[in-house]
C-alpha positions in Angstrom: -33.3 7.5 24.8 -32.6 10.6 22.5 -29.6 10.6 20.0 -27.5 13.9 20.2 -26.9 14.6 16.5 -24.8 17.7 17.5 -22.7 16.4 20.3 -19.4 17.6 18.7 -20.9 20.9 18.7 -22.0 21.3 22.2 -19.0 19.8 23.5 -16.9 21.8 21.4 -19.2 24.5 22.9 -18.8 23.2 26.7 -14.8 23.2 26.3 -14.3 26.8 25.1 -16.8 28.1 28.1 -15.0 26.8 30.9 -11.7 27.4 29.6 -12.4 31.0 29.4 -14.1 30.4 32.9 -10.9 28.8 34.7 -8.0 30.4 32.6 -6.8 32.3 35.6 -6.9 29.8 37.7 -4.9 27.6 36.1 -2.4 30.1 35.0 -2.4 31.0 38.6 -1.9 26.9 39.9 1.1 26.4 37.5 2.8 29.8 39.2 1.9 28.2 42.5 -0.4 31.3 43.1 -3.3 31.3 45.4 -6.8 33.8 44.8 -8.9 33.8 48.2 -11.9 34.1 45.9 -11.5 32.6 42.7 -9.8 29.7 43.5 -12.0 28.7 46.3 -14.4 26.4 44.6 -12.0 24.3 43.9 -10.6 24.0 47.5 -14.0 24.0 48.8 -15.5 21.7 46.4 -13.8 18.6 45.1 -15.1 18.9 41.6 -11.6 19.2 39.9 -11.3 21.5 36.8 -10.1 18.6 34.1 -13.9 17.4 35.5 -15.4 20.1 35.1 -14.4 20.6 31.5 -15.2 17.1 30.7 -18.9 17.1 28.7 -21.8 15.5 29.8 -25.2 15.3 27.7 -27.1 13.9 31.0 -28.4 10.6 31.4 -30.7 9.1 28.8 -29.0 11.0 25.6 -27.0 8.7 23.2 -23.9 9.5 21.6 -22.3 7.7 18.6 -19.4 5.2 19.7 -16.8 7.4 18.0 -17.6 10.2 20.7 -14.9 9.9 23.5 -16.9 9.0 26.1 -16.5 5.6 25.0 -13.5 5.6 26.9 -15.1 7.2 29.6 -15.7 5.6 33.2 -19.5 5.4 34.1 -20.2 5.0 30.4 -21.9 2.1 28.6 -22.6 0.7 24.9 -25.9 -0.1 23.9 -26.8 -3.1 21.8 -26.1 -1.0 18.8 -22.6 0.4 19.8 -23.9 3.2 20.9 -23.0 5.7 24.0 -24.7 6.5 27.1 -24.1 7.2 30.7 -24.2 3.5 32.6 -27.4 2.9 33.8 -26.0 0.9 37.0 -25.2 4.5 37.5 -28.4 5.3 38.9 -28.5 2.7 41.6 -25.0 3.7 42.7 -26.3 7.3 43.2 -29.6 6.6 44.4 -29.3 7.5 47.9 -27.5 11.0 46.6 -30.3 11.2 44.5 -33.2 11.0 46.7 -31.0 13.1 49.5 -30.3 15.9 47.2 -34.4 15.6 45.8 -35.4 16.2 49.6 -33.3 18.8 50.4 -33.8 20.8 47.2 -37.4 20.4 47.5 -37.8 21.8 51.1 -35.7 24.9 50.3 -37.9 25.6 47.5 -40.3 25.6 49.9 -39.5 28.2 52.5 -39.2 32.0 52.5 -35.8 33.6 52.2 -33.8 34.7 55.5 -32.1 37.4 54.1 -29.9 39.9 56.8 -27.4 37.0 58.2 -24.6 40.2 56.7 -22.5 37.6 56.0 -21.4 37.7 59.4 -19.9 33.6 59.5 -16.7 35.0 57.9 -16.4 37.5 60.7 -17.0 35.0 63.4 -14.3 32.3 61.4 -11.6 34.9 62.7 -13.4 36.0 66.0 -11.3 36.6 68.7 -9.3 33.6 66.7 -5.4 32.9 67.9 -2.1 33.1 65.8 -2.1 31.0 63.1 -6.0 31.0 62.8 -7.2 33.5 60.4 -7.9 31.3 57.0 -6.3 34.4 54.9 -4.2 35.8 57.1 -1.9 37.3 54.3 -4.6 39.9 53.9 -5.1 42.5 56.5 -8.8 42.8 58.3 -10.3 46.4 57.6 -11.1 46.8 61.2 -7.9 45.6 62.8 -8.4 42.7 65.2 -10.1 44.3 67.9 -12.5 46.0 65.5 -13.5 42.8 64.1 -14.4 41.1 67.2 -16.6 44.6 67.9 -18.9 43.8 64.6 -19.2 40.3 65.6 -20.4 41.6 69.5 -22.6 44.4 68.3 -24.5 41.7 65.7 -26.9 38.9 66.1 -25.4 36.5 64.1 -27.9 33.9 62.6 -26.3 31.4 60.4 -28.0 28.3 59.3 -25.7 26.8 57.1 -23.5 23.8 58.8 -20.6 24.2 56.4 -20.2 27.6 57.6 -21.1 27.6 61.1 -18.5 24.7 61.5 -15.8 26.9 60.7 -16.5 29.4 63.4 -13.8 30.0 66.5 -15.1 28.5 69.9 -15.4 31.7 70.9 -17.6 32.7 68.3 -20.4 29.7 68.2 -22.2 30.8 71.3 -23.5 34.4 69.3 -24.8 32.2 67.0 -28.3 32.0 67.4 -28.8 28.5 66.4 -26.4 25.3 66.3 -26.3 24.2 63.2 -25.2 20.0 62.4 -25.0 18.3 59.7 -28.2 16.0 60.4 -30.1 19.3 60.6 -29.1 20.5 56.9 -32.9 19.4 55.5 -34.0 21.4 57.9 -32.1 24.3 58.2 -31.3 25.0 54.7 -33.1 28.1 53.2 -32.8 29.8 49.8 -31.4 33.0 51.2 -27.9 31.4 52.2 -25.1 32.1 50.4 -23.7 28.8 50.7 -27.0 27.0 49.7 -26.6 28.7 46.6 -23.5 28.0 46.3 -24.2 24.3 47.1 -26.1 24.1 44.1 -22.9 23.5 42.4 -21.9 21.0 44.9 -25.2 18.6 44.8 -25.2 19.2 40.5 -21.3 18.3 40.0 -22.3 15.3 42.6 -24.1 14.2 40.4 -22.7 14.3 37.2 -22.8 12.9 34.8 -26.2 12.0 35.1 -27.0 15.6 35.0 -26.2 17.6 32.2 -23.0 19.4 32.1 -24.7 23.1 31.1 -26.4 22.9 34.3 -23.2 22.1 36.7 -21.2 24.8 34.9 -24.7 27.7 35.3 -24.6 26.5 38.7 -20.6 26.8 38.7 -20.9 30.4 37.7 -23.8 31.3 40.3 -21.5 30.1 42.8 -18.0 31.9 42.2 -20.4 35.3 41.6 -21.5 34.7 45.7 -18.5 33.7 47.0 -17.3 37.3 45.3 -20.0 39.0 47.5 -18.9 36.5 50.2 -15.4 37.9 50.5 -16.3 41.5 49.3 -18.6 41.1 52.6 -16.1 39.4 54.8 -13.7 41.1 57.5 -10.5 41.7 54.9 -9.1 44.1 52.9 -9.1 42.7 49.5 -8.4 46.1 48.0 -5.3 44.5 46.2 -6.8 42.6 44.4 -9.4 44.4 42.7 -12.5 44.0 45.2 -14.2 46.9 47.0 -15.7 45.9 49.9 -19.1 45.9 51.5 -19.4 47.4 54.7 -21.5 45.3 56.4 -20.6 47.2 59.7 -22.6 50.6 58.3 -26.3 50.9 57.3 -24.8 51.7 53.7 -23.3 48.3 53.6 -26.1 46.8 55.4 -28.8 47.3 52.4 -26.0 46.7 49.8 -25.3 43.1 51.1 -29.3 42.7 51.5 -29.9 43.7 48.0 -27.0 41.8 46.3 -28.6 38.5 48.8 -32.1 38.4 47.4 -30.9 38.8 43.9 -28.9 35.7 44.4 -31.9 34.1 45.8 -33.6 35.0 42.4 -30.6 33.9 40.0 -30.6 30.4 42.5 -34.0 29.0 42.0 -34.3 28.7 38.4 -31.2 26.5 38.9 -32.9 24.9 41.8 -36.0 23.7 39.3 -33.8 22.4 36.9 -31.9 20.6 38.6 -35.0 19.3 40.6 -36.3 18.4 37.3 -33.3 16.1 36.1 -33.6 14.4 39.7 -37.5 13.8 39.1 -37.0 12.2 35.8 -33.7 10.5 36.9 -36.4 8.6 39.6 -38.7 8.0 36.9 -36.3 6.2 34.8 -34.5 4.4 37.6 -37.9 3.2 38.2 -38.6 1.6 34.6 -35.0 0.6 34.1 -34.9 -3.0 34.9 -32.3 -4.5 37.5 -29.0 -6.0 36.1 
């Protein structure tokens, strides 16, 4: 195990990042405000803010027992009185482990499907009753009937189960494929919004094995796409500050393609780390003898 010398430092460091990160948000929870894109991953997501905050120097780093973690659950002193993350840890979280290693691996493996236009969040309020638009205090640009018209005039292709499952009954038959959740490892592909998103998901999951740096990187890939993901989507979030693309015009079109593969891009350098933290968390849970 390595010693972190400078742990007060990076976790002094950690703290003032994601407090600038989540100011609003919390300033907007204790006014009992709600933000259709900022506050998302954190109604999406169950990683809470106070955990997200909360600094991690990854599995196999040692911190001095006057560090705070002491007091920490999923910690564990040494023989010396040192700090580390519990090693039972690793067996707890071995099948996340291995699932996450799979499916990470395979989408590292496949081209990008870029073009899907972000059309789920069209077919989410497609043709959809009273009472089911998700954020229906915001107007659609197209009115109602002009939203179900994109939605007609597209082939929608969505691979992602997380977004497909949110589609009206209506909508689910213009999708060309059926996504489920025992078909994620094999429909998954780096071009997805979500995937990328996810890669905040599957690193908070599991923390804090993983290194806190790399769940908040991931953290701020994800809130930057689901920006496009509403800028993209059927409302009018003029109000507050978003232009939107118009997915429904060739203009649009090559904006949302262009913005896609350059999330692709920012995603797979986060991919490989976090691919590399689940490689050497096998390794060790390999050599780390049962308790």
């Amino acid at each position: 195990m390595s010693v972190a010398w400078n742990w007060q430092e990076l976790m002094s460091a950690h703290e003032q990042r994601v407090d600038e990160l989540l100011a609003g948000h919390l300033q907007r929870r204790t006014a009992g405000q709600a933000h259709p894109v900022e506050d998302f991953l954190f109604t999406y997501y169950s990683y809470r803010p106070s955990q997200l905050r909360r600094w991690h120097p990854g599995f196999g780093v040692v911190l001095p027992s006057q560090a705070p973690h002491a007091a920490w659950a999923r910690y564990a002193y040494d023989a010396t009185g040192r700090v580390h993350v519990d090693p039972d840890l690793l067996t707890r979280k071995q099948s996340t482990i291995e699932f996450v290693r799979t499916l990470q691996e395979r989408i590292a493996t496949r081209p990008p499907h870029l073009g899907c236009l972000g059309l789920h969040e069209w077919a989410m309020v497609y043709r959809a009753g009273s009472g089911q638009v998700r954020h229906a205090e915001y107007p659609l640009r197209l009115g109602t009937a002009g939203t179900d018209e994109v939605v007609d005039a597209h082939r929608v292709s969505c691979t992602h189960y997380d977004a497909f499952r949110f589609f009206t009954e209506d909508a689910r038959p213009h999708n060309t494929l059926e996504p489920t959740r025992a078909r994620q490892v094999e429909l998954d592909q780096p071009g997805c919004l979500h995937v990328g998103m996810d890669l905040y998901k599957w690193s908070s999951k599991l923390s804090p094995l993983v290194p806190s740096e790399l769940v908040v990187d991931c953290f701020v890939l994800a809130r930057d796409i689901r920006t496009l993901d509403m800028r993209a989507s059927p409302y009018d979030l003029s109000s507050l500050g978003y232009p939107p693309v118009r997915i429904e015009t060739p203009e649009g079109k090559a904006e949302y393609i262009a913005a896609q593969r350059a999330f692709t891009e920012r995603a797979a350098p986060l991919r490989e780390r976090l691919l590399a933290h689940i490689r050497d968390l096998t390794a060790r849970g390999r050599s780390t003898p049962a308790r």
